[in-house]
N, C-alpha and C positions, 0 to 999 in steps of 0.2 A: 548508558549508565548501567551499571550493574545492582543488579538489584538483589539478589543471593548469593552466600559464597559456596563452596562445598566443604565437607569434610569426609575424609574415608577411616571408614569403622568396619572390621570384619571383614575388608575386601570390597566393601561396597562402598559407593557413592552418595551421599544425602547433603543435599539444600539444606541451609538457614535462611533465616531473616529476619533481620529487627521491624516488626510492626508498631505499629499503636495498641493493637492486642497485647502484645508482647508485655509492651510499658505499662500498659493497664493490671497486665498480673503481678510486674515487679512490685505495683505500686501498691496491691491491695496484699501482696505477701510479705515485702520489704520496706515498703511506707514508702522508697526513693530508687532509683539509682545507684545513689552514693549508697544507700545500706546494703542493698542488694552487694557490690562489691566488697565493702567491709567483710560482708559474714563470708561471701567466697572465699577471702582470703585469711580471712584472721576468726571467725565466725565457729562458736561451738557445733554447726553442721555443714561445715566448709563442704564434703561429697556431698549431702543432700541439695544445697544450694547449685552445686554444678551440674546435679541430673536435673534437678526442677529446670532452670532454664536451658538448659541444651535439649531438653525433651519439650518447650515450648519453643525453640527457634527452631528445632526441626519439624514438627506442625506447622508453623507459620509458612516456612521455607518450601513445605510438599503442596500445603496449598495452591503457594503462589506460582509455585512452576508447574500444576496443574492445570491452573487458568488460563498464565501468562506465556509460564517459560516455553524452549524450542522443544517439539516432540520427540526429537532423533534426541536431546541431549541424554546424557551417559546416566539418568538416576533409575532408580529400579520402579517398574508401576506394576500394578495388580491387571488385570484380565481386560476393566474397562479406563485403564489408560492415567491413572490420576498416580502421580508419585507417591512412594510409600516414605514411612518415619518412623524412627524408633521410639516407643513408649518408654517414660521414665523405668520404668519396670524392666525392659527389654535391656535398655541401655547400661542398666545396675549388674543385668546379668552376661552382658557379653563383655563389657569394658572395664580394663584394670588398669593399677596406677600409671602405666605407661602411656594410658590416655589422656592424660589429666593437663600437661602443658596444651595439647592439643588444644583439648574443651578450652582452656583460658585462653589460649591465644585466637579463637572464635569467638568465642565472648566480648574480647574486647577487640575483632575488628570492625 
């Protein structure tokens, strides 16, 4: 089973992954799911809401293939080996609208 997907940003490679963490923050920043998508899509901070969780599923995702994932696979790691993720900060500054299908179509797979 797969447990992550990838997305390439800036040339690079990064893991997501939908957690219970994950759900835990929709939940305490978008009450649901279901609002969480509404403000993505129709929502007075539609790009804030897509860095907020793409900068959480790429944390969950560097985690998980820190722990879990193959060591050879293709994601970028720091010195002692743990996959690295883009900070919602990082991701505001490297990524433009021509990310944006992308980010949605990771979101909802």
């Amino acid at each position: 089973m797969k447990r992550t997907v990838s997305v390439e940003i800036a040339g690079k490679v990064y893991p997501l992954r939908q957690t219970l963490g994950v759900l835990e923050w929709i939940e305490e920043h978008h009450g649901n799911l279901a609002s969480m998508l509404e403000s993505m899509v129709s929502g007075a901070s539609q790009i804030g809401t897509l860095l907020d969780i793409m900068a959480e599923l790429m944390k969950a995702g560097a985690a998980y293939e820190t722990k879990y994932g193959d060591p050879e696979a293709e994601f970028e790691r720091d010195d002692k080996g743990r996959v690295l993720f883009l900070s919602r900060e990082d991701l505001s500054l490297i990524c433009d609208d021509d990310d944006l299908p992308t980010f949605i179509n990771c979101i909802l797979e």
